[in-house]
C-alpha positions as CSV (number, residue, x, y, z in Angstrom):
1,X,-0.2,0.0,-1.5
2,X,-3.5,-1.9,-1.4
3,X,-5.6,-2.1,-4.7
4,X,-8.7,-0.7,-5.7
5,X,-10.7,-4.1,-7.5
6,X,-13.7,-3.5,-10.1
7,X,-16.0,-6.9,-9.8
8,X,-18.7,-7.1,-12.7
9,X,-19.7,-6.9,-16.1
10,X,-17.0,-5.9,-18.8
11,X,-18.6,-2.5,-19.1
12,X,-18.4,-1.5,-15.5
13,X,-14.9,-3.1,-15.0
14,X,-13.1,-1.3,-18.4
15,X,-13.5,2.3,-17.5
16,X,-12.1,1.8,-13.9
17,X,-9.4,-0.9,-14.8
18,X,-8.5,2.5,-17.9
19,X,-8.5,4.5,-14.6
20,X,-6.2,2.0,-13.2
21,X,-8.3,-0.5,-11.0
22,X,-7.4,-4.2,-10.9
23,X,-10.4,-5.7,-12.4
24,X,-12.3,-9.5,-12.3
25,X,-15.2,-9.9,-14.5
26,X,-17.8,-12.1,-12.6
27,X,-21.1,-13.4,-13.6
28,X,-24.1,-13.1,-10.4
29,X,-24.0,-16.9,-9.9
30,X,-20.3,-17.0,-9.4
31,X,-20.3,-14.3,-7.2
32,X,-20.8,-15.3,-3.8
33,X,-17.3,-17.3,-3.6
34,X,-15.5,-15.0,-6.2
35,X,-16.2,-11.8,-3.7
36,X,-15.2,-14.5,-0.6
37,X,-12.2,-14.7,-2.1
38,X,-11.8,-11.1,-3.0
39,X,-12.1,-9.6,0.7
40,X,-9.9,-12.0,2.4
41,X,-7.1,-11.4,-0.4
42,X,-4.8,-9.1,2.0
43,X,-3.4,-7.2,-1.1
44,X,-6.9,-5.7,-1.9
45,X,-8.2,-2.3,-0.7
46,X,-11.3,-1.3,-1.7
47,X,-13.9,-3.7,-3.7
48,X,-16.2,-1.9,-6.0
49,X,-19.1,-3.8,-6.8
50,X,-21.5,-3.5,-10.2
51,X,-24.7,-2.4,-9.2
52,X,-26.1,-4.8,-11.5
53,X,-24.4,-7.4,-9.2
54,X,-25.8,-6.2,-6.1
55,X,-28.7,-8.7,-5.8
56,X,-26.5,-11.5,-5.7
57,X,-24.5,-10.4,-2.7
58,X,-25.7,-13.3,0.2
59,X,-26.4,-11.5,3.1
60,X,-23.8,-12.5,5.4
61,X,-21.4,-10.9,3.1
62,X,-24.1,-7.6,2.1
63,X,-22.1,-5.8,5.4
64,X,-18.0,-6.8,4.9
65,X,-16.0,-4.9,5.9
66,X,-17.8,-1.8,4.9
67,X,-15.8,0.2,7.2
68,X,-13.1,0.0,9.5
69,X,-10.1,-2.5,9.1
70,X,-9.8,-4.6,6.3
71,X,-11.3,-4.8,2.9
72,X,-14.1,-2.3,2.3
73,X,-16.8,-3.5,-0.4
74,X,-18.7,-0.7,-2.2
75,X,-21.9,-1.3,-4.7
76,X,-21.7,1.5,-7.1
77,X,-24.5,3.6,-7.1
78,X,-25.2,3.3,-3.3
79,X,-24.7,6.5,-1.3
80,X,-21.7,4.8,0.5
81,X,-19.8,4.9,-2.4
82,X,-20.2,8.7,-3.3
83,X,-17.3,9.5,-1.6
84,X,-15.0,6.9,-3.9
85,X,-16.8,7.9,-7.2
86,X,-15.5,11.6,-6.5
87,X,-12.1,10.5,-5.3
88,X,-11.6,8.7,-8.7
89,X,-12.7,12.0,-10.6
90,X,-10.2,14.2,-9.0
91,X,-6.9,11.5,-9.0
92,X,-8.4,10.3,-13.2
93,X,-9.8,13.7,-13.7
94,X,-12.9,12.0,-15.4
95,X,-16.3,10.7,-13.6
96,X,-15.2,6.9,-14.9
97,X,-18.6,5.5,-13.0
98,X,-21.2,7.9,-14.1
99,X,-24.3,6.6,-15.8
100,X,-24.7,6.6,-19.6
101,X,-27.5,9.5,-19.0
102,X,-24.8,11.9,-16.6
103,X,-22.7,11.4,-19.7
104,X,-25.0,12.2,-22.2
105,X,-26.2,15.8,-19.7
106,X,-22.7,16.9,-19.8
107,X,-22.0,17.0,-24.0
């Protein structure tokens, strides 16, 4: 079964990798050849990405694989990766990427 992978900070990556994501904490300048290496590993499935990472994405990698074959990369937060944020709420049962605000509406 391919892997769901959490690139970023430690506090984006520890809720997911509770949730049971494999996770690699990156900092923006190492990014470009850490998520190079991330899409062509054959064992991942689906790479979320830290919003706060997003600028550092180089362009000819902003469109991998977003769909279709392969590895797809998702930037949390974008509306492309709706669709994973609610598929990890039904399998968890929790919203493990909603904002420190959605968490503080819903007490």
């Amino acid at each position: 079964m391919k892997k769901l992978l959490a690139m970023g900070t430690p506090e984006f990556v520890r809720l997911l990798q509770l949730g049971g994501a494999s996770a690699r904490l990156v900092e923006p300048e190492n990014l470009p050849a850490a998520l190079e290496a991330e899409l062509a590993n054959p064992d991942n499935g689906v790479i979320l990405l830290d919003p706060a990472l997003a600028a550092a994405v180089p362009a000819n990698l902003s469109g991998a694989r977003k769909s279709g074959e392969g590895v797809q990369l998702l930037i949390s937060g974008q509306q492309s990766a709706s669709f994973l944020r609610n598929r990890i709420r039904q399998v968890v049962g929790a919203d493990l990427l909603a904002s420190e605000k959605e968490f503080e509406k819903s007490d």
